[in-house]
C-alpha positions in Angstrom: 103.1 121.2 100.0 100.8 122.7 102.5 97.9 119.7 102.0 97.1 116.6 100.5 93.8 117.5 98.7 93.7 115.8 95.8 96.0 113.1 94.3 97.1 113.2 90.0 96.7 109.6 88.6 98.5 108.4 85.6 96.4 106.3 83.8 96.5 104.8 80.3 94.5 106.0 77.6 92.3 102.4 77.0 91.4 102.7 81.0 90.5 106.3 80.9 88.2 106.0 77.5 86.4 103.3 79.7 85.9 105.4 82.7 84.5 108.1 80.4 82.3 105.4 78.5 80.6 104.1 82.0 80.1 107.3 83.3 78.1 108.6 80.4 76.3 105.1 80.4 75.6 106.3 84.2 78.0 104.2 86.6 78.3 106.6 89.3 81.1 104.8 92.0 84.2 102.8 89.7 87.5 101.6 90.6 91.1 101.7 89.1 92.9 98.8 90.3 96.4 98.6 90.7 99.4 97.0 92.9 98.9 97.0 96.8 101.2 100.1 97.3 99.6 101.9 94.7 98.9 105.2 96.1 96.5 107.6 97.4 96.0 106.3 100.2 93.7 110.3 101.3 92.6 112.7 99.2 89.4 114.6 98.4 90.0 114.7 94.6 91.6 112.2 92.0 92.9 114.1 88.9 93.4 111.9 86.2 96.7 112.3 84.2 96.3 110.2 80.7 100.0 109.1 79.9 101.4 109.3 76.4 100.8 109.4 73.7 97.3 111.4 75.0 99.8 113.2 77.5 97.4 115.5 79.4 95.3 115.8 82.2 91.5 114.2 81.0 89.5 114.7 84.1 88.8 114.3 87.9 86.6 112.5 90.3 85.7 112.4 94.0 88.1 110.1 95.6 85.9 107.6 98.2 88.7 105.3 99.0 91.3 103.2 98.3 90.7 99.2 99.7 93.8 96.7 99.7 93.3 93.5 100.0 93.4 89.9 98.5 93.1 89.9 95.2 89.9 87.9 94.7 88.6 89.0 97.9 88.5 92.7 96.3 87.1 91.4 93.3 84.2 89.5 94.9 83.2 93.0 96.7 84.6 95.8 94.0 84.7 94.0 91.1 81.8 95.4 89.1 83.3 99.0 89.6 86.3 98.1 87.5 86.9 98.6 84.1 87.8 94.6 83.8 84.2 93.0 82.1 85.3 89.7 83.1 86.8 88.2 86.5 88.6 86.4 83.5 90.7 89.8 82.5 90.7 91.2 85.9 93.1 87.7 86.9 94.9 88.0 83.8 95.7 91.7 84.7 96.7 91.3 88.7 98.6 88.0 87.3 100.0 86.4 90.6 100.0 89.1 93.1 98.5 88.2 95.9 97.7 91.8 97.3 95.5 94.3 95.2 94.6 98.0 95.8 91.1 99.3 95.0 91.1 103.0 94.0 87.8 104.2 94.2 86.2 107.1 93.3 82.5 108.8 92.4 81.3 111.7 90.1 83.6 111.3 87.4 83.8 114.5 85.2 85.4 114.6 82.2 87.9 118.1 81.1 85.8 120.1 78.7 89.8 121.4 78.0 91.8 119.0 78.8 95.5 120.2 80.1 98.3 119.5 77.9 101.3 118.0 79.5 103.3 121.5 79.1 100.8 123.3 80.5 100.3 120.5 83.9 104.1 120.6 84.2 104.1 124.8 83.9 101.4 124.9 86.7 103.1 122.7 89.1 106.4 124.1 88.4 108.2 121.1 88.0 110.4 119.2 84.7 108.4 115.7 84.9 105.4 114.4 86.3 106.3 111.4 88.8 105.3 108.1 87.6 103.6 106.6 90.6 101.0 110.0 91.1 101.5 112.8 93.5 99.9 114.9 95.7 98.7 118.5 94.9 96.9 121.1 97.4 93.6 122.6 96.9 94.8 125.6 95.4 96.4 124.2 93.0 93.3 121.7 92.0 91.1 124.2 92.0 93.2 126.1 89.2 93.5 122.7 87.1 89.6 122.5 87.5 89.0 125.7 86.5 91.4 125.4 83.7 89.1 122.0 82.6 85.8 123.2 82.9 
């Protein structure tokens, strides 16, 4: 890998509808929240993988950073760019970890086509997509926008 451009999320389907629904309703700069090691940590791009059973690639967004921290420091300063309505569900969700990560990102744009999973895995040449994200270079995320748009 020559660069780390842009980094493939896997989200779930209920998180990804609601990042679709607050765009449209105009929220320009949101947050994925997720466990303190949760990768990227740079990148240009985020491209969002929706896991099974949606199994493709929905979309991608300008990656603006990604903040670790306590976790209800982080929610006092990011909070409102989550997909969690209620500090209630965000505590509920990070349960007892202490530490928190903050992915955030702008200019969310959803795939016109989104990429089946065959299709992601026969671009990047490989058998699986890794759990935990990964790392593509701008080459290659310039072909999956392309394919998208």
């Amino acid at each position: 890998m020559k660069e780390k451009y842009a980094f493939v999320i896997m989200v779930k389907e209920k998180w990804w509808r609601e990042f679709c629904r607050l765009s449209r309703e105009g929220k320009e700069v949101q947050a994925y929240v997720g466990g303190p090691r949760a990768p990227p940590t740079n990148a240009s791009l985020l491209i969002f993988y929706v896991s099974k059973p949606v199994g493709e690639i929905g979309g991608y967004a300008e990656f603006i950073e990604r903040k670790v921290g306590k976790a209800e420091e982080l929610w006092k300063e990011h909070g409102g760019e989550s997909v969690l309505s209620s500090a209630e569900q965000y505590f509920q969700f990070v349960k007892d970890k202490p530490k928190v990560s903050f992915i955030r990102f702008k200019n969310l744009r959803e795939a016109a086509n989104p990429i089946p999973l065959d299709n992601a895995r026969l671009l990047l040449g490989v058998k699986r997509l890794a759990r935990g994200g990964f790392y593509i270079d701008k080459e290659t995320a310039e072909k999956m926008i392309a394919l998208m748009e």
